[in-house]
N, C-alpha and C positions, 0 to 999 in steps of 0.2 A: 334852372327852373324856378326861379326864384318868382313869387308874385308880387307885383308893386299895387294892387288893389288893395288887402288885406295884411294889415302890419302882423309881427307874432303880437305883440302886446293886445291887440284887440282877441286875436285868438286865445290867448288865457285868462283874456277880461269875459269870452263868453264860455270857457270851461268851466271859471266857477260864478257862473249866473251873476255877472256883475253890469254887464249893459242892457240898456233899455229893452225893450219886450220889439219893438222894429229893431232896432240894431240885433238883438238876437237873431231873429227870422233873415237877415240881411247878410250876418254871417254865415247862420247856416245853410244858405243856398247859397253861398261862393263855395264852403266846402264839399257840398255834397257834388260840385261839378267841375272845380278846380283838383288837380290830384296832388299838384305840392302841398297846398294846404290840409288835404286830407291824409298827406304822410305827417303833416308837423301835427296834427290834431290827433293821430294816433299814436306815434309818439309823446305825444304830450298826458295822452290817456294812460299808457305802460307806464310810464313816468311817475304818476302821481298812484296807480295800483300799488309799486309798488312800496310807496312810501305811506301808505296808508297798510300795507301787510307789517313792513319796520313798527309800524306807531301799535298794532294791534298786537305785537309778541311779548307777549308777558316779562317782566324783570324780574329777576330772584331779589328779594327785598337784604338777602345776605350776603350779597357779591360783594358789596364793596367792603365790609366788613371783613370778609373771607380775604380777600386781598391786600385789606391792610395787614392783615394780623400775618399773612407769607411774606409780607418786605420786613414786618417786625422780625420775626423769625430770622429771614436771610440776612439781615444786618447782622443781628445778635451772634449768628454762627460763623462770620466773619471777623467779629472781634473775638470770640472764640480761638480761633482756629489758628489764631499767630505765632504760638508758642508749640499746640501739639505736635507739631511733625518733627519738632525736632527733639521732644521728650520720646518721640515714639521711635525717633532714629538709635536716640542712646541706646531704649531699651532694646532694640534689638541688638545692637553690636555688646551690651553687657550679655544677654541670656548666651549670644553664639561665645564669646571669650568663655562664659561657664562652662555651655556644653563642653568645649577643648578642651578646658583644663583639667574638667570631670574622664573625661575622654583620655589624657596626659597620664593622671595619677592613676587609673586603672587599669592599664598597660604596664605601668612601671609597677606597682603589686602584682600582677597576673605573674611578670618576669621577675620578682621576686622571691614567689612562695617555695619552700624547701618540697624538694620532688622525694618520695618516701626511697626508705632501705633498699625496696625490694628491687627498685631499677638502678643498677650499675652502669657508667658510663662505659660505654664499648668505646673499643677504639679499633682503627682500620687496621690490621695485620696484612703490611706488604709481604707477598707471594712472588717465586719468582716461579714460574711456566716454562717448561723446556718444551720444545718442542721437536718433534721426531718424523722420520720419515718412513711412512708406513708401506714404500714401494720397495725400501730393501726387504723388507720382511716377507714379501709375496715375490715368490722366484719367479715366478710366470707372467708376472706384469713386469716384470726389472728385465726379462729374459726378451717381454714383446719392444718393451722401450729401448733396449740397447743395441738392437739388430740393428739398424740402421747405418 
């Protein structure tokens, strides 16, 4: 649906009032009756709305400021950051080796400390257990069991 009458260039030459006062009138009656032309001139319209809304939003006068001074930062915290992790690896394998050792010595005092007078070491007294049979001594169970 292409029109070979009206080029796009004359149609943005009469979006923004730039050909003659007939040439205008001439355009706008091939649009208002041609419909390709009337989709490219509406499009052409959304087009430029909405670059004209971009041009109208206000800029923060701090942004770029604001954004240099976070690449400053993030560099800096980069060269920073080369050495801490592995000061911070030491320090945790020195604190966990302390806790242990803290941990070592307090067990070996605990299993040190002298246990007072008053507890005596017992020791086990082997017993020896005879056992007996309690159906001689009952005549009347010995007497039902032996019928047999």
């Amino acid at each position: 649906m292409k029109c070979k009458l009206v080029s796009k260039e004359k149609i943005i030459l009469y979006y923004n009032n730039e050909l003659s006062p007939l040439q205008n009138e001439e355009i706008k009656n091939h649009i208002e009756n041609c419909e390709a032309c009337f989709h490219l001139y509406s499009n052409l319209e959304m087009t430029y709305d909405l670059i004209n809304i971009k041009d109208s939003l206000e800029t923060n006068p701090f942004l770029f400021t604001r954004i240099s001074q976070r690449l400053v930062d993030i560099k800096n915290r980069e060269n920073q950051t080369i050495f801490q992790p592995i000061y911070h690896k030491m320090a945790q394998a020195l604190v966990f080796s302390f806790v242990v050792i803290i941990g070592l010595l307090g067990g070996i005092l605990l299993g040190s400390i002298e246990k007072p007078e008053d507890y005596e070491q017992s020791s086990v007294l082997q017993t020896t257990e005879f056992y007996f049979n309690d159906l001689e001594q009952e005549k009347m169970e010995a007497l039902l069991i032996n019928e047999e």
